[in-house]
MILUMSE-109223 format. One line per 10 residues: their letters; for each residue x, y, z of C-alpha. Coordinates in steps of 0.2 Angstrom, whole numbers. Layout:
! residues N
A> X,Y,Z  ...
//
This chain:
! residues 598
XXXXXXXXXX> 488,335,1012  470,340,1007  459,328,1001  457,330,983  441,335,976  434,332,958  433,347,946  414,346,942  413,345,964  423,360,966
XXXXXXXXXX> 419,371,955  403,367,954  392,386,951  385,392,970  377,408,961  367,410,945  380,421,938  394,406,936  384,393,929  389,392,912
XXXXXXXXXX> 379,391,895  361,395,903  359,416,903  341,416,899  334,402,909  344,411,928  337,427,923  320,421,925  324,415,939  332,429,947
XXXXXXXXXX> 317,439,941  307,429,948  315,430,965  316,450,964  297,451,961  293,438,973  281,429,960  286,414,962  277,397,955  272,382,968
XXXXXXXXXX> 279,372,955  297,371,944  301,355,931  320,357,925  323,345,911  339,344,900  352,334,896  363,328,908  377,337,918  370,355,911
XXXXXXXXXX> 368,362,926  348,357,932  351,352,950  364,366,952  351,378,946  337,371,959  349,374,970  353,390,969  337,396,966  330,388,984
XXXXXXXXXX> 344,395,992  338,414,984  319,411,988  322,409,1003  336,422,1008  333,435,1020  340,449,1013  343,444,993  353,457,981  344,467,968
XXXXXXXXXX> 349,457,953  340,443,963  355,432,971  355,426,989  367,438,1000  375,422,1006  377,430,1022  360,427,1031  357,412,1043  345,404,1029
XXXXXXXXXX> 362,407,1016  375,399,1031  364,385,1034  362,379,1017  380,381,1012  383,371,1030  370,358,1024  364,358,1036  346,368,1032  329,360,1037
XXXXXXXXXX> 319,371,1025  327,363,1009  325,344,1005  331,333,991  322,318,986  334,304,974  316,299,965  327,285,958  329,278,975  314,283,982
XXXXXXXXXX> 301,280,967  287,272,978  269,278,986  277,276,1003  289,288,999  278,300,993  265,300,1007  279,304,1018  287,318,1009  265,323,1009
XXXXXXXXXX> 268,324,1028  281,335,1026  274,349,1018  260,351,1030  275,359,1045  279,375,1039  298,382,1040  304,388,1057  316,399,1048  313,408,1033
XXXXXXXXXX> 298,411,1020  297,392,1011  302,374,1014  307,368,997  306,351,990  318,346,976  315,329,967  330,324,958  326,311,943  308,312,945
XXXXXXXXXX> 305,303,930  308,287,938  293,289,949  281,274,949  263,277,940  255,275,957  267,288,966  264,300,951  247,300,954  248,301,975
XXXXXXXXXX> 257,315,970  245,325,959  235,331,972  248,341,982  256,348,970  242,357,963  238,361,978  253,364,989  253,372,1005  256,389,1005
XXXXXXXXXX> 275,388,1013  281,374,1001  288,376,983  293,359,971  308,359,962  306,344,948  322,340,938  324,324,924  335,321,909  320,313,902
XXXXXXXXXX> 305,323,901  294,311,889  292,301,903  283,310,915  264,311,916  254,324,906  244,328,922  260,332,932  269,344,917  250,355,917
XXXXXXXXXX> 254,358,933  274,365,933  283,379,924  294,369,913  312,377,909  322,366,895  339,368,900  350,366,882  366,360,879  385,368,884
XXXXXXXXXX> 391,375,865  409,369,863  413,387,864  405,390,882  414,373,887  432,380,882  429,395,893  427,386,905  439,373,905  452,387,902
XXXXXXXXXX> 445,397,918  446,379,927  464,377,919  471,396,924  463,391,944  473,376,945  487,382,935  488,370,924  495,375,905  486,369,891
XXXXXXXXXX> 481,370,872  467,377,865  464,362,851  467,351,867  453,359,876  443,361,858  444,339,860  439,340,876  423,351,873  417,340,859
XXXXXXXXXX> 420,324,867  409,331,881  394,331,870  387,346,877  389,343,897  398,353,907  399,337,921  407,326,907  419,338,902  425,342,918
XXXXXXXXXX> 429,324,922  439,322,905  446,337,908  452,329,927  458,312,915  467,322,905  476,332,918  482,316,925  487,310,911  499,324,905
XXXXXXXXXX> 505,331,919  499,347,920  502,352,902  487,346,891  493,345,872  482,341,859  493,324,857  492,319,874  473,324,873  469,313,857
XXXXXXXXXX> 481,298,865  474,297,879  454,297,873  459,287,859  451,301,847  456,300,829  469,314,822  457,327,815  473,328,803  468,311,794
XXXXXXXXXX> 451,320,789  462,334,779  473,323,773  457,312,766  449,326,758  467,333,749  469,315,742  451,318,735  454,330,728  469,325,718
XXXXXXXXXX> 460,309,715  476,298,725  463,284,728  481,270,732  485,286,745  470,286,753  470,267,755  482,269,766  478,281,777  462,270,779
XXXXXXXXXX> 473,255,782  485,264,795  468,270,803  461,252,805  479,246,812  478,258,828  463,250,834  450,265,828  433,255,818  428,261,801
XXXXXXXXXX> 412,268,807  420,280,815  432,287,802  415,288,791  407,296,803  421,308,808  425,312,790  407,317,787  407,328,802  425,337,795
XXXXXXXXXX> 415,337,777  402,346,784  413,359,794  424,361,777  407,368,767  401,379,781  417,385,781  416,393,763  405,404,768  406,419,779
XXXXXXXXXX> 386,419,786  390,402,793  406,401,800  397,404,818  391,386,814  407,380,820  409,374,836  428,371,838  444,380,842  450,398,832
XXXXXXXXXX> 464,386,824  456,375,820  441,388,812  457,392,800  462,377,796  444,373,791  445,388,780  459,385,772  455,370,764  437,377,761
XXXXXXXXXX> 445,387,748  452,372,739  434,363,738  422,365,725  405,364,730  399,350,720  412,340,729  407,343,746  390,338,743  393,320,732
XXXXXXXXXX> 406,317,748  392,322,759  379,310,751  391,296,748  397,296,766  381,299,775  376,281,763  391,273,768  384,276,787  365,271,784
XXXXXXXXXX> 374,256,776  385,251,788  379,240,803  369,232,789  387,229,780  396,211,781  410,217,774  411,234,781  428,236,777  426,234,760
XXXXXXXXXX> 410,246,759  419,259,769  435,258,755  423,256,742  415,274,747  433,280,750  438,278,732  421,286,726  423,300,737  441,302,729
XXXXXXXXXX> 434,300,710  421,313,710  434,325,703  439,314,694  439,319,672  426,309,663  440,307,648  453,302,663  455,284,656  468,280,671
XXXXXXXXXX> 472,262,676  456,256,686  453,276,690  436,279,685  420,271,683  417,284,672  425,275,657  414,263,657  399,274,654  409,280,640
XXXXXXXXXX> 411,267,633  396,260,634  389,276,626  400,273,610  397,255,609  379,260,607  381,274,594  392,261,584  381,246,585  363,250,585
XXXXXXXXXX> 354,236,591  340,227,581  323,230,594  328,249,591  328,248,571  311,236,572  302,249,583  308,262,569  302,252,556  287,248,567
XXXXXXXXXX> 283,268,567  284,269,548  274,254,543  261,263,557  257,274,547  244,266,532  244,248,537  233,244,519  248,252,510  260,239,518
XXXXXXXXXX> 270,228,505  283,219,503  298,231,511  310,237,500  330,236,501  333,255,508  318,251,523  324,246,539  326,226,536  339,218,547
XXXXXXXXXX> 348,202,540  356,194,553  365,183,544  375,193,535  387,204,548  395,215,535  379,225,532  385,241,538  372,247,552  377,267,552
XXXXXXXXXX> 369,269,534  355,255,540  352,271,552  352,286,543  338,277,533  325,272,546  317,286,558  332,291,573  315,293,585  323,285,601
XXXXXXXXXX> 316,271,607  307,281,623  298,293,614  289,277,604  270,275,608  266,259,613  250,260,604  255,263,586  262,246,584  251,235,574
XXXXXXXXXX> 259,220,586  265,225,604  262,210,616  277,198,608  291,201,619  309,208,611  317,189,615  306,179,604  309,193,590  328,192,593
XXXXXXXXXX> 328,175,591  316,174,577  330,191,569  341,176,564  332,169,553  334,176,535  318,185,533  311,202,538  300,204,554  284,210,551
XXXXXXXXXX> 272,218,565  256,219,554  244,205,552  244,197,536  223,198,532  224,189,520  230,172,530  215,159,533  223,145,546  210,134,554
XXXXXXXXXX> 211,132,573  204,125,586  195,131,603  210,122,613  222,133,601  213,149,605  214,142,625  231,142,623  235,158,614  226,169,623
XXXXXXXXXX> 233,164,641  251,166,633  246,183,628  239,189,645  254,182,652  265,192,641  257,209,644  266,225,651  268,229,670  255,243,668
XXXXXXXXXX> 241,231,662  245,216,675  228,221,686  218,220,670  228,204,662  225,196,679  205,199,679  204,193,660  212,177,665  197,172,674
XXXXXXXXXX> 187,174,654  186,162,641  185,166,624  175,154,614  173,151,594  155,156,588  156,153,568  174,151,563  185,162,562  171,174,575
XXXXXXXXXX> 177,172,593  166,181,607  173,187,624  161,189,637  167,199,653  158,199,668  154,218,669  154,234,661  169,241,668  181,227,663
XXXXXXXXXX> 173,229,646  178,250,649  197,245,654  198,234,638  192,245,626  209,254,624  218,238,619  205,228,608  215,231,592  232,227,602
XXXXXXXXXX> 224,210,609  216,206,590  232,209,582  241,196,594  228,183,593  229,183,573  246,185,574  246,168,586  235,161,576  241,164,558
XXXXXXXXXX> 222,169,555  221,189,549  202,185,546  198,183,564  181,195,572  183,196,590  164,201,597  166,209,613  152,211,626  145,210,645
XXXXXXXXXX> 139,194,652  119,192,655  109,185,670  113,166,670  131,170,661  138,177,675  149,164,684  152,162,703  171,162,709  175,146,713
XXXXXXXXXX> 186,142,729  201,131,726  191,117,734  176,122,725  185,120,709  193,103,716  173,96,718  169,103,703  183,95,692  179,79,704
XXXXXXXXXX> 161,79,695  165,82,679  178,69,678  173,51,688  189,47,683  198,60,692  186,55,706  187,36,708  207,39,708  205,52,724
XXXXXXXX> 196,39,733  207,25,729  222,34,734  212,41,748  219,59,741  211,75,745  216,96,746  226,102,760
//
């Protein structure tokens, strides 16, 4: 009985025609061996099991052939071509770098180079892994491979080319090595199949390809699994059994419950998905896949985007032609969410059924008021609740607008203006509206209101009293009130002021308005600018301070601190000592209690 021999061993390429999925890159190489210009340096980078070592390989094998072909393959029929399929060649080396990463190993691979071949044209080196080289072998290294011998050619091959020093990349020809295309990886596996006469499915070989992830190495040895496991007949239900893939099936039975909005259907599925052992994560992340196959589907130009099986190409297409568009993106967006959210997630089941069931409404008809069906329905319903019940800031900000427009004709509103009781319920509020202005509420300019910094609580509150709001300052209002009163007010007002203004409510915090001859108040700012940023608002900030007051007969004098005016900022503790001095009170209890700042 012969000893049995993996497939990614024995059917591993031994010319540059069989390797699969890399035309353009052994083409160079067999030019390069026809015209004898060849490089003292190669670097083969690529992911793994895509054919890089073969490659380096094959091409020493054809540098250094006696009598090469003309498309540029060794003749395999030289003593060079016998001794290397013998192994048994003393021209070709190969270094494991991972293994033998160290400046030891480099200096005596340095001694090598300097004997030149006793049979054939070159002695070629090939580093296998060479991004696992030390920083000090790397740079031992430098010099001679700049500088090689004559007789000696390098063959470099990593999976991870990022790590390997600029200085060495300057000096190699790089080739990028891409990955197998599912296609590529079928044709093979069949060819593999039909040489070991094993019978098989082209969906089986379709889950084999794309659970390779591009590596011919990888899906060789599933391939070998997956043999084993069937028998010699690889179904596409043996296949997905035995890797413990999930049924591409439950991905077109998700998106035709979508469609038809069967969200308890779905659920389900889902439920059944969870109880063969398969974590939500990867149904998202296989449903967004399918998703994504399902829209390049619909179109002609990019079926070619498809890397999976003729059957399964129609399947795809068929239920292409049952998706709109719009639903295909939302299912896109919501599951590609669900998978950012995930790890992050400590319910993830619930996030992944929750992004189910929007998946499965957006087809869903914004009148469809189904049990529990659509969210939909409650932005209905909140869109009628707010045509049937206007609410009272939007009718004040109306009224607001009309009054706005000749304050000194104000008086006392009359019945049919826009005067809210809100003690009497039964005032009907649709002929409230269709006297006051229907400007919405987001078009309003801030800056025609006569009062803008109250918030809309305090006038809510206020609404239930029986009396009508007013915005405008009554002038002719004479209240007395004191310095700590204005204190007071005006901190309250910076600390009701709009988002946009927080910078400039912040900096006028650190002013002090002050009472010349009643009812004149001055406000001195440390600088021009400040006084420049507040020059917009000065009647906003007068029209709060006598509304706060009760006092319409209030001058506010504005202007920019002189010489000796201007006040240092004071630290925390600098303020600490300073209230310390001008309170012994405050003083003598700090050094009773032995208190100070922390």
């Amino acid at each position: 009985m012969e000893d049995y021999i993996v497939s990614a061993r024995k059917y591993r390429p031994m010319t540059f025609d069989s390797v699969v999925g890399q035309h353009a890159l052994t083409t160079t190489l067999k030019n390069a061996v026809k015209s004898r210009k060849l490089a003292h340096a190669y670097l083969f980078c690529g992911p793994r099991g895509v054919g890089k070592t073969t490659c380096a390989r094959i091409f020493a094998k054809a540098i250094n052939c006696e009598n090469p072909s003309e498309d540029g393959e060794a003749c395999n029929a030289c003593e060079s071509c016998k001794a290397f399929n013998e192994q048994r060649s003393y021209n070709i080396f190969e270094l494991d770098a991972a293994s033998n990463n160290s400046v030891e190993n480099i200096k005596s691979l340095m001694e090598q180079t300097r004997i030149p071949p006793q049979v054939g044209r070159y002695k070629v080196f090939i580093i296998d892994e060479v991004h696992m080289l030390s920083t000090a072998a790397f740079n031992a290294f430098l010099k001679t491979l700049e500088e090689p011998p004559a007789h000696v050619i390098f063959i470099l091959a990593t999976t991870e080319k990022h790590k390997i020093l600029p200085t060495i990349l300057s000096r190699c020809q790089i080739y990028d090595f891409e990955r197998m295309t599912v296609g590529n990886t079928i044709a093979h596996l069949k060819t593999v199949a039909d040489k070991e006469g094993i019978t098989y499915e082209e969906e089986a070989l379709a889950v084999i390809a794309e659970k390779a992830d591009g590596g011919m190495r990888d899906a060789l040895s599933i391939f070998d699994q997956a043999a084993s496991f069937c028998q010699g007949n690889i179904t596409y239900q043996k296949v997905i059994e035995d890797l413990n893939v999930l049924d591409a099936d439950n991905y077109f039975q998700i998106v035709d419950d979508a469609l038809q909005n069967k969200v308890s259907d779905i659920m389900l599925l889902f439920n059944n998905v969870l109880k063969k052992g398969f974590d939500g994560g990867n149904l998202v992340t296989g449903l967004a896949a399918h998703v994504r196959n399902v829209l390049m589907a619909r179109d002609e130009q990019t079926l070619p985007l498809l890397e999976t099986s003729q059957q399964q190409r129609e399947k795809y297409h068929e239920q292409a032609k049952k998706c709109p568009v719009n639903f295909l993106y939302q299912a896109l967006k919501v599951l590609n969410q669900c998978d950012i959210n995930y790890k992050q997630s400590s319910n993830k089941r619930l996030l992944v059924e929750l992004t189910l069931i929007q998946m499965a409404q957006i087809t869903q008809p914004e009148d469809d008021t189904g049990a529990g069906r659509s969210p939909k329905r409650l932005k209905s319903l909140f869109k009628n609740l707010m045509k049937s019940q206007p609410t009272t800031a939007a009718l004040q900000v109306a009224a607001a607008e009309k009054h706005a427009v000749s304050p000194r004709e104000r008086t006392q509103p009359k019945p049919t203006e826009t005067v809210v009781q809100a003690s009497s319920p039964a005032v009907s509020a649709t002929n409230t509206l269709e006297k006051a202005p229907t400007k919405p509420l987001s078009n309003v300019n801030i800056d025609t209101l006569g009062f803008t910094f109250r918030g809309h609580r305090a006038q809510v509150n206020r609404s239930e009293e029986p009396k009508t709001e007013q915005f405008e300052v009554d002038t002719t209002q004479e209240r007395h009130f004191t310095q700590d009163q204005l204190e007071t007010s005006w901190f309250a007002m910076l600390v009701r002021m709009p988002q946009e203004l927080q910078v400039l409510a912040t900096r006028l915090k650190n002013v002090t308005p002050r009472i010349t001859e009643f009812p004149n108040i001055e406000i001195v700012l440390d600088n021009q600018i400040i006084l420049t940023q507040v020059a917009s608002i000065k009647p906003r900030i007068k029209a709060t301070l006598a509304k706060e007051l009760n006092n319409g007969q209030i001058n506010i004098d504005w202007r920019v601190a002189q010489g000796a005016e201007v006040k240092k900022l004071l630290t925390k503790r600098e303020s600490f000592e300073e209230m310390k001095k001008e309170n012994p009170a405050l003083a003598r209890l700090c050094q009773t209690l032995n208190l100070d700042m922390s």
